[in-house]
C-alpha positions, 0 to 999 in steps of 0.5 A: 500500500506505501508503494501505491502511495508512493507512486501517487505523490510521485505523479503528483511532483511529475505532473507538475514538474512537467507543466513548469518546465516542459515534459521532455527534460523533465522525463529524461531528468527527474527520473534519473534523479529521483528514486521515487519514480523508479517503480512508477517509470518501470510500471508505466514506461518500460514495461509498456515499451517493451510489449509494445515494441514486441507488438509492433515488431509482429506487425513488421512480420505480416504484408499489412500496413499499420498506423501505430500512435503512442504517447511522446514519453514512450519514444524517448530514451535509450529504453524507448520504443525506438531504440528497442526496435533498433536494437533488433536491427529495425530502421527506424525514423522520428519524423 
């Protein structure tokens, strides 16, 4: 339960670290900086980025054309989608 609560003070600070200072620096600093957000980012990020660089990788296996949207903080990092997909020898652009 403290880690759940933990979690939410930790949006809390996020969420308004983000409004003053701009959501990318603010992603790529303050969790590095700040323990309390490991578990958040873990949760909420990276796992996130590594089943959904799987799916997407299923996609690039098949003859289909698929559009595929996901929020900014999930592009971002060397543990972001795109980078995932790199690392398996996909070329990947940001437009």
């Amino acid at each position: 339960m403290r880690q759940w609560i933990n979690m939410w003070q930790a949006i809390a600070i996020l969420r308004f670290a983000c409004f003053s200072t701009g959501i990318e620096s603010t992603i790529s600093k303050s969790f590095s900086e700040d323990g309390r957000f490991y578990f958040i980012y873990e949760k909420l990020i990276y796992k996130r980025n590594r089943n959904m660089a799987l799916r997407i990788e299923g996609f690039l296996g098949t003859n289909g054309t698929y559009f595929v949207v996901v929020g900014a903080a999930h592009l971002l990092g060397d543990r972001g989608i795109i980078q995932l997909l790199r690392e398996k020898w996909y070329t990947v652009e940001q437009l």
